[in-house]
C-alpha positions as CSV (number, residue, x, y, z in Angstrom):
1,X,120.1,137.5,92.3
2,X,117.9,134.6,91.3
3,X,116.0,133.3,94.2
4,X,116.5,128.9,94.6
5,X,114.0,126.7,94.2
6,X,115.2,123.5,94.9
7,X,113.4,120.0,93.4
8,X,114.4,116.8,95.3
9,X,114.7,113.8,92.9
10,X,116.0,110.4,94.6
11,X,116.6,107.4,92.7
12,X,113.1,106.3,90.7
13,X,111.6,109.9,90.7
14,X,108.7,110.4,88.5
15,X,109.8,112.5,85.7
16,X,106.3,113.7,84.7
17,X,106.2,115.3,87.9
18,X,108.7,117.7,87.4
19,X,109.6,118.9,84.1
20,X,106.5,120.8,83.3
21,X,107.0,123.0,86.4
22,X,111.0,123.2,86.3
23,X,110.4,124.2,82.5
24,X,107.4,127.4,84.1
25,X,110.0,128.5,86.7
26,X,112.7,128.7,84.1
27,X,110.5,131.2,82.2
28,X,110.6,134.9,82.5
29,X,107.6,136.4,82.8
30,X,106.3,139.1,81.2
31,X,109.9,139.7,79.6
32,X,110.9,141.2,83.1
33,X,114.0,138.6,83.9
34,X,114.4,134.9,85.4
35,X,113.4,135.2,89.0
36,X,114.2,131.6,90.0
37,X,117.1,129.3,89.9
38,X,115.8,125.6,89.3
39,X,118.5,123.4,91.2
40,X,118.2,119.8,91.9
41,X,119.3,117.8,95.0
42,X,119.8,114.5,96.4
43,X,121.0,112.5,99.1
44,X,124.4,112.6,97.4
45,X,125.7,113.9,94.0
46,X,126.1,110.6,92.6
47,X,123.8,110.1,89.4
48,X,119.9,109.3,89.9
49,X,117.8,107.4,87.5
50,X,114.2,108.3,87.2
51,X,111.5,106.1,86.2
52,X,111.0,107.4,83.0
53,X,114.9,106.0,82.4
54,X,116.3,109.6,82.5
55,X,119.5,110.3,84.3
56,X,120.3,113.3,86.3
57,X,123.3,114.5,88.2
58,X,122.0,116.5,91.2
59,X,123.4,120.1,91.5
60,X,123.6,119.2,95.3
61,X,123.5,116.9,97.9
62,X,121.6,117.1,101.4
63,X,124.7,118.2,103.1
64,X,126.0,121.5,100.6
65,X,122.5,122.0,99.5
66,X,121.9,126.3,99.9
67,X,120.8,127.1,103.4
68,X,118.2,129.4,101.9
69,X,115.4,128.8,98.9
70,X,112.3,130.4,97.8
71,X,110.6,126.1,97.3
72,X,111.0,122.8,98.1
73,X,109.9,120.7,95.8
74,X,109.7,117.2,96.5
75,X,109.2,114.6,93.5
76,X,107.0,111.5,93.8
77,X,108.8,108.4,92.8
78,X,109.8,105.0,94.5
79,X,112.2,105.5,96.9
80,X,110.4,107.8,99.3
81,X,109.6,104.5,101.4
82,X,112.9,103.4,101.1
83,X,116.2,104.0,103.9
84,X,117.9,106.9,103.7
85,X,114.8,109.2,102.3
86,X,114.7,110.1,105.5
87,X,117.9,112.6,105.3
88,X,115.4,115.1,103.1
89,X,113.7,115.7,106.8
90,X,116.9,118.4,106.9
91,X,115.4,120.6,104.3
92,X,111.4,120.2,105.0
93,X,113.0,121.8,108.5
94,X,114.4,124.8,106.8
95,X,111.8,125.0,104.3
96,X,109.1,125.4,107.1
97,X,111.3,127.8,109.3
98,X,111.7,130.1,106.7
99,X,108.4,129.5,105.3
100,X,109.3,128.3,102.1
101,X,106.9,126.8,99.2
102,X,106.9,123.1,100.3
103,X,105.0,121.1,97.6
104,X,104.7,117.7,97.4
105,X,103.4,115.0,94.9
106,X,102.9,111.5,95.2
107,X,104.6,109.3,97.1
108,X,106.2,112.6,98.7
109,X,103.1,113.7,100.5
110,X,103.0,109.9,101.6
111,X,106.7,110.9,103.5
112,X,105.0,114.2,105.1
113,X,102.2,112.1,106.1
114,X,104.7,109.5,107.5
115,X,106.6,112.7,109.4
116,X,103.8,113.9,111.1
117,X,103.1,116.8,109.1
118,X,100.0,116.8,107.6
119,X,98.0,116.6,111.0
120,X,96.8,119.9,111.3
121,X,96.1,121.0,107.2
122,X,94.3,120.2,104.6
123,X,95.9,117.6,102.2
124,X,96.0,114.9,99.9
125,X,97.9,112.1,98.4
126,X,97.3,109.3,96.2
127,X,94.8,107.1,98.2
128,X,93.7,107.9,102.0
129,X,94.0,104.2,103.0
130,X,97.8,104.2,102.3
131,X,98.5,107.5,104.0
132,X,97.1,105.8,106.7
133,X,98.3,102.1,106.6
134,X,101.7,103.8,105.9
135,X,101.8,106.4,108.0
136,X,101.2,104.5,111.1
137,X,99.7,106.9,114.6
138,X,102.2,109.4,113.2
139,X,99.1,110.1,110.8
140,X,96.1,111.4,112.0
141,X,94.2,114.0,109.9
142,X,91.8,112.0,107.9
143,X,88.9,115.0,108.6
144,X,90.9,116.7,106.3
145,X,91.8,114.4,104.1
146,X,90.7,116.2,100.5
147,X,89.4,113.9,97.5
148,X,91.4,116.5,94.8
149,X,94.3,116.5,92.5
150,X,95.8,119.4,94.6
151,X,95.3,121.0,97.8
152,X,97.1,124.3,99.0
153,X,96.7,125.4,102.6
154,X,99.1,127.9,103.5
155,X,102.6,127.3,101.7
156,X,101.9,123.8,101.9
157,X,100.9,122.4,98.8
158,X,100.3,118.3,98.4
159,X,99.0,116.6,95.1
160,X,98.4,113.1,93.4
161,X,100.3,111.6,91.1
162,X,98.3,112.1,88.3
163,X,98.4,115.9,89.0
164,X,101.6,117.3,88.1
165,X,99.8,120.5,86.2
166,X,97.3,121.3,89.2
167,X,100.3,121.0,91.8
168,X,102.5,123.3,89.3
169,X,99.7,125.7,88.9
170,X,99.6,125.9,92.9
171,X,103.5,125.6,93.2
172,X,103.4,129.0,90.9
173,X,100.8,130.3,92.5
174,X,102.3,130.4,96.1
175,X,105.9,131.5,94.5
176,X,103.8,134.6,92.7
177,X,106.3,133.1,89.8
178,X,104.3,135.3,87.3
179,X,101.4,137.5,87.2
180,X,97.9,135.2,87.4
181,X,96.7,135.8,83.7
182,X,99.8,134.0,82.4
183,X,99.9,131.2,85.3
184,X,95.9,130.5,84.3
185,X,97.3,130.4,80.3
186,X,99.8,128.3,81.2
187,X,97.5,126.0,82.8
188,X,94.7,126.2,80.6
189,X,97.1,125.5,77.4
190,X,98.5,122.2,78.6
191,X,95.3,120.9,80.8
192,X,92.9,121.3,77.2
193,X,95.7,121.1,74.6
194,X,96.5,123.3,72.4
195,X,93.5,123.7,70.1
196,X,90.9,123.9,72.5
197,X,92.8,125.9,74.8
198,X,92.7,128.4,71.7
199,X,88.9,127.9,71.0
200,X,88.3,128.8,74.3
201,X,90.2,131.9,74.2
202,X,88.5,133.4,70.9
């Protein structure tokens, strides 16, 4: 059986952010067989809009989401300031008592920062004065506050918005989604485009 890796999209998500890594997990490496299940989930099943104008209907809500998943992915977007975001606390719980893959991007690491989470590990988010202002005294890490388009430490991984292709490369990194030659081609091919990629590998 296919092991869950769930991506949380509430109303404005950021597309960009998730398709290129929904699309990797969906893959089968080396020819071997899908190993994940890409299932999406919101704070209800109605409809959700992202900001790219695309409309999904969540294969779960909060409340019947599975119990158990390989990652937690949580999209960056507009409403992770907003009431009611704070519901997806119930699966950053799980994730970290079963010591899931918890990425987040964007204005997601901006809600871990917010929920006290990001005080003992390396990080980073879109701008360390709004993690702060935002965050409030729940925030308190700024030593280890890293200027980078993605950070891992642990099975935590956090990212900019601009990053979506480092966070997916550590996302499948941490999963072990496929062996590390094709993660790196993967990588390389979309980060140089297509004909330099290929230059670069002749």
């Amino acid at each position: 059986m296919n092991e869950n890796v769930l991506f949380v999209l509430l109303n404005e998500y950021a597309d960009w952010e998730a398709a290129s890594l929904a699309a990797a997990l969906n893959e089968e490496p080396e020819g071997d067989g899908r190993r994940f299940d890409v299932k999406t989930v919101s704070l209800t099943k109605e409809p959700v809009r992202s900001i790219g104008g695309f409309t999904v209907v969540p294969d779960y809500s909060i409340d019947d989401a599975p119990e158990e998943f390989a990652g937690l992915i949580l999209i960056g977007g507009n409403s992770w300031r907003k009431d009611g975001s704070e519901r997806v606390m119930e699966l950053v719980d799980k994730a970290i008592s079963q010591q899931a893959v918890l990425g987040t991007i964007c204005d997601a690491s901006v809600f871990l920062g917010k929920n006290g989470l990001l005080n003992d590990v390396p990080h980073t988010s879109n701008h360390l004065e709004d993690l702060q202002e935002t965050s409030g005294d729940r925030y308190t890490n700024e030593a280890h506050y890293l200027q980078q388009q993605a950070v891992r430490s642990g099975q935590l991984i956090t990212a900019n918005g601009s990053a979506f292709l480092e966070f997916g490369k550590e996302v499948l990194e941490a999963l072990n989604a496929a062996p590390q030659a094709e993660i790196d081609e993967w990588y390389g091919f979309f980060k140089q485009g297509y004909h330099d990629y290929t230059k670069s590998q002749q």
